[in-house]
N, C-alpha and C positions, 0 to 999 in steps of 0.2 A: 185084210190081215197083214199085206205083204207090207203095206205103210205105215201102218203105228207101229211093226216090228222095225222097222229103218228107222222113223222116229226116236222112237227111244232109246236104239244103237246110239243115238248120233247126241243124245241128253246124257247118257252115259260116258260118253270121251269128252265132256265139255269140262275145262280144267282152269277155267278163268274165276276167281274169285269176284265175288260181292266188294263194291268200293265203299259203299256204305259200312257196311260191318269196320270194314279196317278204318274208317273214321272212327268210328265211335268207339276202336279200340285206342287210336292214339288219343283221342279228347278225355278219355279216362286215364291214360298214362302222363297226360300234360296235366289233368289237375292234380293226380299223385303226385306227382314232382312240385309242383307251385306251392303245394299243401306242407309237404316236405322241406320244401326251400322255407317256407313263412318261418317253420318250427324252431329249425333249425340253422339258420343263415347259412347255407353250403355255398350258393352261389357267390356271394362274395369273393372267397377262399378259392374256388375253382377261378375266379376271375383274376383275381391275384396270380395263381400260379401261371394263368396261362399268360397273362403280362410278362411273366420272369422269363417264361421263354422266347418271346415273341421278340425280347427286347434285343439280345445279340442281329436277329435276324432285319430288325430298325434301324440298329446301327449301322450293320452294312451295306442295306439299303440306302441309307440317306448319305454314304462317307462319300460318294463323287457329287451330291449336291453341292456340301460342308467344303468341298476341296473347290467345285467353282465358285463359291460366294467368295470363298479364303483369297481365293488369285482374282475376283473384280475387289474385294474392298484392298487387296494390296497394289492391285494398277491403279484405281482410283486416288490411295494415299500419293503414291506415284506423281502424278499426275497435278493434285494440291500441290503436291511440293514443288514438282519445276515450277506450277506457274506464280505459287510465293516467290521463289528465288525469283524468277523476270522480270515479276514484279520489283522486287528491292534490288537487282540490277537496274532494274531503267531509273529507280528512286537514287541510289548510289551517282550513275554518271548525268542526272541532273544536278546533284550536287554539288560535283565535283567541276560540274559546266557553270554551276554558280558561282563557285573556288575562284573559277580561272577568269569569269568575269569581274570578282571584286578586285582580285590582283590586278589584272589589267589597269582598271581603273585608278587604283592606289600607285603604281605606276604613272601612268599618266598626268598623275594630282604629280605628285614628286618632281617630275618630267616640268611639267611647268611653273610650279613652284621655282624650282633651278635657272629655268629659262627666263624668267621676272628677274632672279636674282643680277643674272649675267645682264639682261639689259640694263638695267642699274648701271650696272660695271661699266658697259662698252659705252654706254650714252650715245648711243647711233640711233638709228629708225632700225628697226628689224620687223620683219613677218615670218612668223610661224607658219611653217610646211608640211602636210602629210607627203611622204613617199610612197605612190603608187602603182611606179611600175619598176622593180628592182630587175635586173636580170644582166646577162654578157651576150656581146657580139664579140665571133673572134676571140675568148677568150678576155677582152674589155668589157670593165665592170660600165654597163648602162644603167641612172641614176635619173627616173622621173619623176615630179614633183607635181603637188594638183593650184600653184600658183603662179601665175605668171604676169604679161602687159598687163590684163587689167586691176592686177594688185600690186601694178607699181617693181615688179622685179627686172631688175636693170640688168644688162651684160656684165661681166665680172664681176656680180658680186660676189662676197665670201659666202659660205655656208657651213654651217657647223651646227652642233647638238651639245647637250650640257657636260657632255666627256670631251669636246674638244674638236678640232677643224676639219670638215669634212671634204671640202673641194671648193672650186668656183663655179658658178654659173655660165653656159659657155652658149647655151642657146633661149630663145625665149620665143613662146608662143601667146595666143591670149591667154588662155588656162590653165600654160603648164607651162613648165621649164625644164632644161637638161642640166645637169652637173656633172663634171667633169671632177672623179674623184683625186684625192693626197696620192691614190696609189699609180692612180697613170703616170707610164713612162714621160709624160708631156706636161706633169706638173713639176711646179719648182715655188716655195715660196723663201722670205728671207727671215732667219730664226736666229735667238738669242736663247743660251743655256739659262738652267733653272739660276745658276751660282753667278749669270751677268757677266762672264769674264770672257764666251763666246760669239762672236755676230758670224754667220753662216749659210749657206745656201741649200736645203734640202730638197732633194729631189724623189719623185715617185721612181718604180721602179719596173712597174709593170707586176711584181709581183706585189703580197701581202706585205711586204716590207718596206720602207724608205729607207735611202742613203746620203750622209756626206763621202762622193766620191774621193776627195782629199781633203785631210784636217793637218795642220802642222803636226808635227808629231809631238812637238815641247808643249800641247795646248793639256794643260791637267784637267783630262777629262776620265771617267771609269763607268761602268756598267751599272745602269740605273740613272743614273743623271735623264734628265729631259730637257725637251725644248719647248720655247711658245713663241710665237710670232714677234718681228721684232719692232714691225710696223715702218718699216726702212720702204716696202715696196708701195706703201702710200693705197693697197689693196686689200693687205687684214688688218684690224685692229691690232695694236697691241697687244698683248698677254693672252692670245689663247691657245693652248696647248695643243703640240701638235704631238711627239710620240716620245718614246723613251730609248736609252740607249740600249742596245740588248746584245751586242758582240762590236770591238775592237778589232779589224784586220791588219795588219801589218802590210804596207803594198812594196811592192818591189823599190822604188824610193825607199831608204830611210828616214827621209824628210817628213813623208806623208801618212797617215793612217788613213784606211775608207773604215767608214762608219755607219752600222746597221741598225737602223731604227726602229721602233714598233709602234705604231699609231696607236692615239690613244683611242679614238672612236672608229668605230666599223660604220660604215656608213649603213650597211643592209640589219645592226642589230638594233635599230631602236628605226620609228615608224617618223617619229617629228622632229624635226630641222629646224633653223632660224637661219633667215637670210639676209645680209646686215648688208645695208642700201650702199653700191659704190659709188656713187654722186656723192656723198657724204664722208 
C-alpha cells in the first residue's frame, strides 16, 4: 500500500510535457500558415518589410569594408600612375639621349665638313685629332691628343680647329701627342691684322686672354679688329685666325698701347683638331 501511494505522489508532481503532442501542434500551426501564405501572398510583403529594415543595418555593416576596397583601389590607382610616369620618364630621357646623340653627330658632320674646307685652303698634309685628355697641372692648361709618331705628327707642329689656332705640338709619343696651347705664357706666334696694315707678335698669357705687350700707338687699330697668322714664323700657315681685339690699354709710354686679345678657339670646347705637318 505504502508503494503505489509514493508512486502516484511522484505521477502527480510530474510536470513535463508530451514532445510529441507539441509537434503535432506546431505541424498544424505551419500548415495554417503555408495555407494562409498560398492564399494570400503575406510572405512576400513580410519579406519586403523586413528587407527595409535590415537594410540601414547592411549598410553599416559593410561601410568599413566599402572604406577598405575605397583606400586599396585608390593605392593601387596610385601606384599605376607612378609607375606610368617612370615609365614615360625613362621614354623622355631616352629621347632626349637620342636628341643629344643626333646633335652630336650633326656637329661632327659640320665639324668636318669645315675641316675638308680648310684643308683646301691651307694645301698642307694635316691629320685630324681627337682630344682625350683635357685637364691643368699647376694651373697649366694640359692638351692630349690620341695621334702621334706613328701617324706621322712631327714636333712643332701647328694645331688648330675650324674657329681657329690652337697651339703647337711640343711633345710626341707613338699614340699621342702634347700641345702646348695659344694661351701659355711660353707661346708667341707672328700675326697680321684682319685690315693687313698690322704685322705683330702675340703672346699667350697664362691666362684666357692673349696680348700685344706693346703696339705703336699711331697703329689705327679699335675693338673688334682680329688677327690671323702671318706666316712670317715659317710654323703656321698663313691666315688662320688667331683671336679678336677685346680692350685697348694705354701703357705708361705714350708711344705704346698693350693689347688684349680673345682667342677665337678654346681648345677644351670642341673634341677634334687638325694638325698641319711642320716638315711642310
Amino acid at each position: 500500500m505504502g508503494k503505489e501511494t509514493a508512486s502516484k505522489k511522484l505521477k502527480l508532481f510530474n510536470t513535463q510535457q508530451s514532445p510529441i503532442l507539441l509537434f503535432f501542434v506546431l505541424t498544424i500551426i505551419s500548415i495554417g500558415l503555408m495555407s494562409f501564405d498560398h492564399r494570400h501572398g503575406t510572405s512576400h510583403e513580410v519579406k519586403q518589410y523586413i528587407s527595409l529594415l535590415n537594410t540601414p543595418f547592411k549598410y553599416i555593416i559593410n561601410v568599413p569594408s566599402r572604406a577598405i576596397q575605397s583606400i586599396e583601389l585608390y593605392f593601387s590607382d596610385q601606384k599605376n600612375l607612378n609607375y606610368t610616369i617612370n615609365m614615360l620618364q625613362n621614354e623622355i630621357n631616352l629621347l632626349q639621349l637620342d636628341i643629344q646623340d643626333s646633335q652630336l653627330l650633326e656637329n661632327e658632320n659640320v665639324n668636318l665638313r669645315k675641316i675638308l674646307q680648310i684643308k683646301e685652303v691651307i694645301k698642307k698634309d694635316i691629320v685630324v685629332a681627337e682630344i682625350i685628355l683635357p685637364n691643368q697641372v699647376n694651373g697649366i692648361p694640359q692638351i692630349i691628343i690620341n695621334k702621334g709618331r706613328k701617324q706621322k705628327i712631327r714636333l712643332g707642329s701647328a694645331v688648330m680647329n675650324n674657329k681657329g689656332l690652337i697651339g703647337q705640338i711640343i711633345q710626341v709619343e707613338n699614340n699621342r701627342s702634347k700641345i702646348k696651347p695659344i694661351t701659355s705664357n711660353q707661346f708667341a706666334v707672328s700675326a697680321i691684322s684682319n685690315k693687313g696694315r698690322i704685322n705683330t707678335v702675340i703672346s699667350g698669357t697664362g691666362s684666357p686672354n692673349l696680348e700685344i705687350n706693346q703696339l705703336p700707338a699711331y697703329e689705327a687699330i679699335e675693338i673688334g679688329d682680329y688677327f690671323l697668322t702671318s706666316g712670317l714664323d715659317e710654323l703656321y700657315p698663313k691666315g688662320i685666325k688667331i683671336g679678336k681685339i677685346k680692350k685697348i690699354i694705354p701703357s705708361d709710354n705714350a708711344q705704346f698701347n698693350k693689347i688684349i686679345i680673345t682667342p677665337f678657339a678654346s681648345p677644351l670646347s670642341f673634341s677634334q683638331v687638325m694638325i698641319i705637318d711642320g716638315d711642310k
